[in-house]
C-alpha positions as CSV (number, residue, x, y, z in Angstrom):
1,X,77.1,80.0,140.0
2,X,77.1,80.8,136.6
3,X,74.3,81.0,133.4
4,X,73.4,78.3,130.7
5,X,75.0,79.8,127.9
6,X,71.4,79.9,125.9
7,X,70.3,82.2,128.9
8,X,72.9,84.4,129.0
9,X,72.0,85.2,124.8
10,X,68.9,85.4,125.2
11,X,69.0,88.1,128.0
12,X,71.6,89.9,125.8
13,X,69.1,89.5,122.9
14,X,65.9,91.6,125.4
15,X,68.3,93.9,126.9
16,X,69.3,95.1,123.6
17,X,65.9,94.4,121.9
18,X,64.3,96.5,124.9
19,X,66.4,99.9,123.4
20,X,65.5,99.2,119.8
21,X,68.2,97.5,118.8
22,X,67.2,95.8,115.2
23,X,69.9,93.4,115.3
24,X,69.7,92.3,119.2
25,X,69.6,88.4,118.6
26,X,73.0,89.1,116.3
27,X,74.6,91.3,118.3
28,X,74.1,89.4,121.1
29,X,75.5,86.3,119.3
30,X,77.9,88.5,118.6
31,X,79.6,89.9,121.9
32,X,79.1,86.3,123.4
33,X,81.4,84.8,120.8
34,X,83.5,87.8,121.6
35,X,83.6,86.9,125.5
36,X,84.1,83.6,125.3
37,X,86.3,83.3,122.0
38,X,83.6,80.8,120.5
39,X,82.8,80.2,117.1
40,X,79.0,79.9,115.6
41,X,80.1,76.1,116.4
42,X,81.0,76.2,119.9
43,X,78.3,78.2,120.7
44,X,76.2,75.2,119.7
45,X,78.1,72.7,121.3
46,X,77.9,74.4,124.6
47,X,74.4,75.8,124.4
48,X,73.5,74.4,127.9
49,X,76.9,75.0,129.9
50,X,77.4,77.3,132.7
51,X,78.9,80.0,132.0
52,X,81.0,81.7,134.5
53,X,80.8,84.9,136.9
54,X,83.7,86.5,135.4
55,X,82.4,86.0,131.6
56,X,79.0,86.9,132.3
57,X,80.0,90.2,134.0
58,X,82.4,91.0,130.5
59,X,79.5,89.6,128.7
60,X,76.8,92.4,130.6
61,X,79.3,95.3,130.0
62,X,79.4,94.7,126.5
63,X,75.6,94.4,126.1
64,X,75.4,97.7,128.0
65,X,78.1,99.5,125.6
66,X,76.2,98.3,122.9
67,X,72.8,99.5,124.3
68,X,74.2,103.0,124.2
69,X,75.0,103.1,120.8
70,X,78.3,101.6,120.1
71,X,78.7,99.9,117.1
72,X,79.1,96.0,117.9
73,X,82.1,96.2,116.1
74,X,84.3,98.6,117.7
75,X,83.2,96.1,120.6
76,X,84.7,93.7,119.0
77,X,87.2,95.2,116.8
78,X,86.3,93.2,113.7
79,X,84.5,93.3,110.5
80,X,84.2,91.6,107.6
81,X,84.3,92.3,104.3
82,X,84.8,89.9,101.0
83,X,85.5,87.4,102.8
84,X,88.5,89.0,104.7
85,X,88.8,89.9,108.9
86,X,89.5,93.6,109.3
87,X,90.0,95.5,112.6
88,X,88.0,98.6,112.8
89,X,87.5,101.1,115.6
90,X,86.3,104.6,116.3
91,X,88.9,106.0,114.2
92,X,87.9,104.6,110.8
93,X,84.3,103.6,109.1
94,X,82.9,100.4,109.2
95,X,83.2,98.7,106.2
96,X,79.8,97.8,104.7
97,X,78.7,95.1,102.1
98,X,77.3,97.5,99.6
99,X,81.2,98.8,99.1
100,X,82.1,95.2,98.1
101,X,80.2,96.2,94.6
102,X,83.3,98.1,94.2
103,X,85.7,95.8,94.7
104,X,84.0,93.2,92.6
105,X,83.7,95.8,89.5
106,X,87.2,96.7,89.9
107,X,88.3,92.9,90.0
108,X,86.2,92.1,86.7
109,X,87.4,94.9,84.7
110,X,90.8,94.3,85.7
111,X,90.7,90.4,84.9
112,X,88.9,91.0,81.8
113,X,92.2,92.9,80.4
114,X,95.5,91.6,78.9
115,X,97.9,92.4,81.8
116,X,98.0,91.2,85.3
117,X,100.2,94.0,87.0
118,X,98.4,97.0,88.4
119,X,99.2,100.0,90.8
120,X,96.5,100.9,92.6
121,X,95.4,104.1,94.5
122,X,93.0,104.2,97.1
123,X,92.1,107.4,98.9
124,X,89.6,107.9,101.8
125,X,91.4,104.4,102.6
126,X,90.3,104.1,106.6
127,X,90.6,100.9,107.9
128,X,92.3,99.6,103.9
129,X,89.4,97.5,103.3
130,X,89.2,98.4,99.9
131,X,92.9,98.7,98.7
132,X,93.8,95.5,100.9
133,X,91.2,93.4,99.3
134,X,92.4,94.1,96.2
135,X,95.9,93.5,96.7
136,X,94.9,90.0,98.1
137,X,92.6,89.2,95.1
138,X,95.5,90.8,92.4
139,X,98.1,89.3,93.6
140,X,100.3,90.9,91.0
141,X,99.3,94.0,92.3
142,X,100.8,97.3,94.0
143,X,98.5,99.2,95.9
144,X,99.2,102.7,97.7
145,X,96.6,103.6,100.5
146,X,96.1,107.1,101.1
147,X,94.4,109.5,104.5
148,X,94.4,112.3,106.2
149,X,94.3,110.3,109.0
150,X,97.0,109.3,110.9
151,X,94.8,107.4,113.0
152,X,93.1,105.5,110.4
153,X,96.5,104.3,108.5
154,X,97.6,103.3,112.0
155,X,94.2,100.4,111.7
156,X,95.5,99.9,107.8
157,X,98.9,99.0,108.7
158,X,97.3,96.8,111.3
159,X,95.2,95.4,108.7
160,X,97.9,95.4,105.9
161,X,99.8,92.8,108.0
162,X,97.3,90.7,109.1
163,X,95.8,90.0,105.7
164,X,99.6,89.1,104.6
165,X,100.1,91.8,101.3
166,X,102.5,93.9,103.4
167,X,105.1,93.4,100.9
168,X,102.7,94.7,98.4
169,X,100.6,97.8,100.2
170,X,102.2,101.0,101.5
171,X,100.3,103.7,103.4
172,X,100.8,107.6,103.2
173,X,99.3,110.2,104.7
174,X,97.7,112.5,102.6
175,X,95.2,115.4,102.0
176,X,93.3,113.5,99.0
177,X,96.4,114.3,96.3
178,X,98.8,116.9,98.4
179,X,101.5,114.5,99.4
180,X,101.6,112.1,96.0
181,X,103.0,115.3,94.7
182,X,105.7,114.1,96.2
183,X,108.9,112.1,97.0
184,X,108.0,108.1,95.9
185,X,104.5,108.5,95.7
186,X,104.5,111.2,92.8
187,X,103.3,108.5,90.0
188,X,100.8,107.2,87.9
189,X,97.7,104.7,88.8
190,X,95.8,102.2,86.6
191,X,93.1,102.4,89.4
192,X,92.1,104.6,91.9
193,X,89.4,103.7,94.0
194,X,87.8,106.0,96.8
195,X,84.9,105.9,99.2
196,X,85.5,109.4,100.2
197,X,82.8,111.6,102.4
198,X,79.8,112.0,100.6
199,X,76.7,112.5,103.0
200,X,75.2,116.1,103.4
201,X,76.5,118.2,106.9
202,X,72.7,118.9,107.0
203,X,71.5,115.2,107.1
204,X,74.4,113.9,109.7
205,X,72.0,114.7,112.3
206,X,69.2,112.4,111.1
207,X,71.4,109.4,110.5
208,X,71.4,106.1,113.0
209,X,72.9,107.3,116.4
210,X,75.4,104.3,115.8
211,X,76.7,106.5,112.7
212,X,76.4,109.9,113.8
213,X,77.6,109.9,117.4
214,X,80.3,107.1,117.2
215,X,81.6,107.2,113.5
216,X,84.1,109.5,112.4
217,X,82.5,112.7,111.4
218,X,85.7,113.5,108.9
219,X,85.2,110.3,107.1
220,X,81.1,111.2,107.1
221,X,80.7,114.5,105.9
222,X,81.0,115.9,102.7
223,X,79.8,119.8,102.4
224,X,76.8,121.0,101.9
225,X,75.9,119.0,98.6
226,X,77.9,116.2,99.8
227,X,79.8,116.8,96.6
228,X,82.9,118.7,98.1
229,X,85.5,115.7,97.8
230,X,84.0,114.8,93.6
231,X,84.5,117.9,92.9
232,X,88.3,117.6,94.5
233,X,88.5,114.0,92.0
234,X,87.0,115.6,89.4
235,X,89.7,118.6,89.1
236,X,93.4,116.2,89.7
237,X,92.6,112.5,89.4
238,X,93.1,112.8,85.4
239,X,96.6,114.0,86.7
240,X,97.3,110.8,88.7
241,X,96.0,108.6,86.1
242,X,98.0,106.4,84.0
243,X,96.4,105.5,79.8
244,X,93.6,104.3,79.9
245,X,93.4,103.9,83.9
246,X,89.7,104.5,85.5
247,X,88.6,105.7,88.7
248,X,85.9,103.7,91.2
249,X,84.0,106.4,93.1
250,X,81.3,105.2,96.0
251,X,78.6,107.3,96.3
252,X,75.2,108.1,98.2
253,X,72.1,106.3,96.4
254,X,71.0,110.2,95.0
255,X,73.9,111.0,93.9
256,X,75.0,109.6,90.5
257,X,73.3,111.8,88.5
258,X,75.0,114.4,90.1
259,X,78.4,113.0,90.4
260,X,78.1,112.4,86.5
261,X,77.7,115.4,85.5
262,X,80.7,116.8,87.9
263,X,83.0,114.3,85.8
264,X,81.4,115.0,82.5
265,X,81.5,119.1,82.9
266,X,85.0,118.7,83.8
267,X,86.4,117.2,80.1
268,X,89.0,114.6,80.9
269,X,87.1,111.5,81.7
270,X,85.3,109.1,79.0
271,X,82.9,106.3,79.6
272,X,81.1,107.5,82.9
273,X,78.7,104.9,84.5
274,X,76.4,104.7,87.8
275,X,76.6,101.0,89.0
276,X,73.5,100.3,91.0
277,X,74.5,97.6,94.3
278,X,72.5,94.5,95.3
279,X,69.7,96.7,96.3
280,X,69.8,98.4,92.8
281,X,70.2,101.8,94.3
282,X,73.0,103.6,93.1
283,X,76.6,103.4,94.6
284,X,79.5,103.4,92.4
285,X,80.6,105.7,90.0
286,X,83.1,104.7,86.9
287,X,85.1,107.5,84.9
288,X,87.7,106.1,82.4
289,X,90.8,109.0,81.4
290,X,90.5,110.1,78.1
């Protein structure tokens, strides 16, 4: 005999609160919709039905994954972000709201100008949330995304096609700039966006153990300052940048004084700006070309 659904979250909910799980009523809501395929809806609808053996068991395993540290949504493969499904697991970052304060100053500034048609750049791409979300809010739009990753564009494609803009997205792998030197990728961008690796190697080990052990630690870690891969945008963006084209940095909340002055010192950008997210901390960094 089975569990009343409402059970079944609510022991999901104590397991996972019992190991200091913040989120336990969520991500127990979570991995049940998971199991059984239910919406918020459903879930409702069948709040007192049995649920069976063979659920409850895939329903336990999860809770237990989760209680180790996973992330709930390489258990479920799925995130969200503007509005958009994306599949995410170990191989790429989650994507998190306070990156959708890029998107949204990329998609003003871009609607705020004459023309329509843009080709965009985005580096450190991962799972594409970024560049894809773009591309299906400009629909005029061509959009490149770019990682060292072969892994990682492996999730993009996955995500390129089923957000429906594979026509107008292509993937390459890439070193940061190394292979746009090259073949059909060696042109110009009126945006380049990029959430590259920007926490110091010396603070990885005090982060969340759901970032630190189960996150990829290429797409985490950016040198000793945290500044290594600015420093790398700094020196060849202006090279990859069409007239008046501007490049959308993310960046940790300390960092935009720094990351300022790495654009400033260098000559070829105009215009720099520190965009503060919801929380008003810092996270986006604007540089226009000269």
């Amino acid at each position: 005999m089975g569990i009343e659904l409402r059970d079944l979250l609510a022991n999901g909910e104590r397991i996972l609160s019992e190991v200091g799980d913040s989120d336990a009523k969520k991500d127990s809501e979570l991995l049940l919709q998971y199991t059984l395929n239910y919406d918020d809806t459903k879930v409702f609808m069948n709040w007192t039905k049995d649920i069976d053996d063979g659920h409850c068991e895939v329903f336990f395993e999860l809770i237990e994954k989760r209680s180790t540290g996973i992330p709930t949504q390489y258990l479920t493969n799925e995130q969200e972000f503007y509005g958009l499904k994306f599949y995410v697991d170990e191989h790429v970052l989650i994507p998190r709201m306070d990156t959708e304060v890029l998107v949204e100053r990329v998609l003003a500034d871009a609607k705020s100008q004459k023309k329509s048609k843009f080709d965009v750049l985005d580096l450190c791409t991962g799972s594409g949330a970024i560049g894809i979300t773009i591309a299906h809010e400009l629909p005029s739009s061509k959009v490149v995304l770019s990682d060292i990753s072969e892994e990682a564009l492996k999730v993009a494609q996955r995500n390129i096609a089923s957000n429906n803009v594979i026509k107008r997205v292509k993937t390459v792998k890439s070193d940061m700039y190394d292979a746009h030197k090259l073949g059909k990728f060696a042109q110009k961008y009126d945006i380049i966006t990029c959430n590259p690796p920007y926490i110091r190697s010396d603070v990885i080990p005090t982060l969340m153990r759901e970032v630190k052990d189960h996150e990829p630690m290429r797409a985490l870690d950016g040198g000793e300052s945290g500044l290594d891969f600015y420093e790398i945008l700094a020196e060849k963006s202006f090279q990859y940048l069409k007239k008046d084209g501007r490049l959308y940095m993310e960046i940790g909340y300390d960092q935009g004084e720094a990351v300022s002055a790495t654009f400033a010192a260098d000559g070829h950008y105009k215009d720099i700006e520190v965009i503060q997210d919801l929380a008003g901390l810092d996270r986006i960094v604007l540089a226009l070309l000269k």
